[in-house]
Every structure is written in structure tokens, then in C-alpha cells.
N, C-alpha and C positions, 0 to 999 in steps of 0.2 A: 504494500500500500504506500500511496504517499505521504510524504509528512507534512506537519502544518503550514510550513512555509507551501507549501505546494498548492494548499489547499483552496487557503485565499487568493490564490492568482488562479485558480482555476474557472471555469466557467458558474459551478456552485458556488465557488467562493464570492467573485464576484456579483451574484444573485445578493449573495446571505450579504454581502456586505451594501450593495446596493437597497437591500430591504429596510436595514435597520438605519442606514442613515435616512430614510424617507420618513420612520416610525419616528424616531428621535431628532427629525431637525439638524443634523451635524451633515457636514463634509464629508464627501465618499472619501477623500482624503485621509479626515482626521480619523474615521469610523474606522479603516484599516489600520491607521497607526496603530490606536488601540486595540484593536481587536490583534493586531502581529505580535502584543504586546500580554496580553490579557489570557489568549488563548493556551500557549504553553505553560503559564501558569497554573492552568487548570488542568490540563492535560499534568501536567506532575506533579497537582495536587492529589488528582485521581492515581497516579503509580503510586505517588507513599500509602493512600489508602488501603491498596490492595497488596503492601507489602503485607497485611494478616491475611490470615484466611477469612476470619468474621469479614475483613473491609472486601476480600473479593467476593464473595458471598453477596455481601451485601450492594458490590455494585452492581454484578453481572443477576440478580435479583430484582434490581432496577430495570436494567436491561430488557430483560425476558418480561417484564408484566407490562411495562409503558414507551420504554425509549429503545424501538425495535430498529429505528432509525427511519420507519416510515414517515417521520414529520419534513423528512427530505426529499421524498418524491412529492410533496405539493407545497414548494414553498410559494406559488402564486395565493394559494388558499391562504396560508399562515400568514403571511404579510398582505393582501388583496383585505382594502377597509379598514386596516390597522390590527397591530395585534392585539386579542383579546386577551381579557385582564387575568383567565384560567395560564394563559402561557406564561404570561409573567410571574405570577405567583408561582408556578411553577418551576422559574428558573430563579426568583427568589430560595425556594425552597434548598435548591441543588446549590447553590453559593450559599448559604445557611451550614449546610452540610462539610461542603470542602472548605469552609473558608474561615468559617467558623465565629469568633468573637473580631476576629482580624479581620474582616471583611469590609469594613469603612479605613483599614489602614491599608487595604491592596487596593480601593478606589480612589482614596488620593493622594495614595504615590503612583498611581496612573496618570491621574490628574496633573498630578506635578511636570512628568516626562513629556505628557502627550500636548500641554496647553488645552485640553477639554475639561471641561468644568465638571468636578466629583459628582456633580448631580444628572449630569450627561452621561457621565462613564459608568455611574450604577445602572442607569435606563438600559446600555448598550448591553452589561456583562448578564442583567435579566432576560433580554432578550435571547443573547448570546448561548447561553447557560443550555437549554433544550436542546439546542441544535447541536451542539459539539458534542453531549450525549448521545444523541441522536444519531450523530457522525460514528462513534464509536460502536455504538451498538449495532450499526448497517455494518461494518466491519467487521464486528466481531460474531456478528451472523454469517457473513457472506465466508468468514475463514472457519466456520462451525469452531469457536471457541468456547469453551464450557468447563476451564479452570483456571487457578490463580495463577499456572504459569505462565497458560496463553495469554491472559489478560495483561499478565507484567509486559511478556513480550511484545503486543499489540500498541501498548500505549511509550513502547521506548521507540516503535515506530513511530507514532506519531510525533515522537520528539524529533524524529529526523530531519532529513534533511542540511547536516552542517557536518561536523565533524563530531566524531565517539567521544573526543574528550570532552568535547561542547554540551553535550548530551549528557554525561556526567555530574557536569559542573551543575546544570539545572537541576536534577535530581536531588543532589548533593547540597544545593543550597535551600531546597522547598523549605529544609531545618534544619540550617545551619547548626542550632546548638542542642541539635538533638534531646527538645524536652519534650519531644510527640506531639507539640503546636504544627500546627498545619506550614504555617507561613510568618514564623515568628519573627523574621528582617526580612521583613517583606520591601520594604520600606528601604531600607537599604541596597536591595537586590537590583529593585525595579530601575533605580535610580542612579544605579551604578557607582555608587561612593563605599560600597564593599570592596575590602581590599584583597579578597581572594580571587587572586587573577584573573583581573578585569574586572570584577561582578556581573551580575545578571544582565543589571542594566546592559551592559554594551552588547550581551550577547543579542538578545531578546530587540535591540533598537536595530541589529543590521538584517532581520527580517524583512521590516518594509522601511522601504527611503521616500 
């Protein structure tokens, strides 16, 4: 499969990104910054989840009852009239989950990188949220996966796209100090003033220019 960087420059991608800049008011411009930005984070907030078994469980759970990843074959429907307030809540819900209490410190240290306003960039990561589920789950059907290794492997895919050690570093920084917080310097990641080689920041900004 491809990876995220792939994603969004793909013809879906650009859909999903043209969608939600329409929803939310912002620049296909700025909507991709973010979302080039936003999306790996989640994608490897989702791998440390399913470093247990309970978290794989629990996401490929997910998977199999709602986010089969059919909400991608009708994104005219999903965004046609605006998105309804059940999607949002519902990708409220899925950022709730991986993001945790941290979840206003990952939207404005996006905020801060991207120049869109926190209250933009939470609009965008709600909307966001389903879809990149979604994305996973048509994946992780379409490669009939149905354990925690596939799912680890699945989603170091989706980190693709750059170099293994690059890919690392993401994983490796979701928790930097290892207290089981999702995203504990998140803040510092995003933003690139971590001093573990490079930080996130820089990795995550040469996604999209």
C-alpha cells in the first residue's frame, strides 16, 4: 500500500482534502498543510495503541463493526451538503481516544506550524478522524488482516513513504518519555524545537510544501 505522503497527493486524497476545506472554510493549501501534518500523527498514535493486544483488539474491533473503510467509496455523499454532525462526533470521539487529554495541545501546536487557527484545525482533525480510519480499515480488509501483527505492520506502512529511520523517529517520538501518554511532547515534536534529530517537526513539514 501507499503511504501517507502518497495519499494526499493522490486523486482520494485530493477529494478528502478538497472536501474538508469546502466544510471548514480554509485553503486547499492550508487544509493539506495540516492534514500532511496531523495525519501521521495519528496514524502513530494508532501503532503505539496496538503495541497491546487489548489496543489491537480494540482497534481492529473498530474496524470490523463501523470503519470498514466504506465511508470512502462515497465521499460525494459524506461531504455533498456538508458534513453531518453524527461524523463529527464521531471523529470527535476517535481523537478523544488516541489523543486523549492532549488533544487541545496536538491542535495548537498545529496551529502554531501551520498558521490555521486551533479552532480550524480541530474542525479539520474531526472531520479528518473517520476517514483515515476508514482509510485503514479498506486496507486492512483489502490485505485480510485480522491480528496485532498485521495491524502493527499495516500502519508502519502507512508511515511510509520516507526513509526507515524517518519512520522510527515518528514512532519513537509519539512518547518520547515513555509514561504511556499518547502524545506527551507533542508540542514539541510538531514544532520541531525537539532536539532528537531534527524533531518531528521537520520530518512531518517536508511532506507537503
Amino acid at each position: 500500500m501507499s503511504g501517507l505522503a502518497s495519499l494526499l497527493s493522490s486523486d482520494l486524497g485530493r477529494q478528502i482534502v478538497g472536501g474538508i476545506s469546502n466544510q471548514t472554510g480554509t485553503s486547499e493549501s492550508n487544509t493539506a498543510n495540516v492534514l500532511g501534518m496531523a495525519l501521521p500523527l495519528l496514524a502513530g498514535a494508532m501503532k503505539k495503541n496496538v503495541a497491546t493486544p487489548q489496543g489491537a483488539q480494540g482497534l481492529l474491533g473498530a474496524i470490523n463493526s463501523k470503519h470498514n473503510g466504506s465511508i470512502l467509496d462515497n465521499l460525494g455523499g459524506f461531504f455533498g451538503g456538508g458534513v453531518d454532525q453524527s461524523a463529527i462526533n464521531d471523529g470527535a470521539g476517535i481523537l478523544g481516544h488516541l489523543l486523549g487529554g492532549k488533544q487541545s495541545t496536538v491542535e495548537n501546536a498545529l496551529s502554531s506550524k501551520s498558521g490555521v487557527d486551533a479552532g480550524t484545525v480541530s474542525q479539520i482533525l474531526k472531520i479528518a478522524a473517520p476517514l483515515i480510519l476508514g482509510y485503514l480499515g479498506k486496507e486492512t480488509k483489502q490485505n485480510n488482516i485480522s491480528d496485532q501483527g498485521g495491524l502493527n505492520s499495516l500502519l508502519g506502512s502507512m508511515l511510509g513513504g520516507q526513509p526507515q529511520e524517518n519512520q522510527s523517529l515518528i514512532t519513537s517520538l509519539i512518547d518520547s518519555d515513555g509514561d504511556g501518554s499518547v502524545l506527551d511532547d507533542v508540542a514539541d515534536m510538531v514544532l520541531g524545537s525537539n532536539k532528537k534529530k531534527g524533531g518531528l517537526g521537520g520530518l512531518l513539514g517536508g511532506l507537503f510544501k
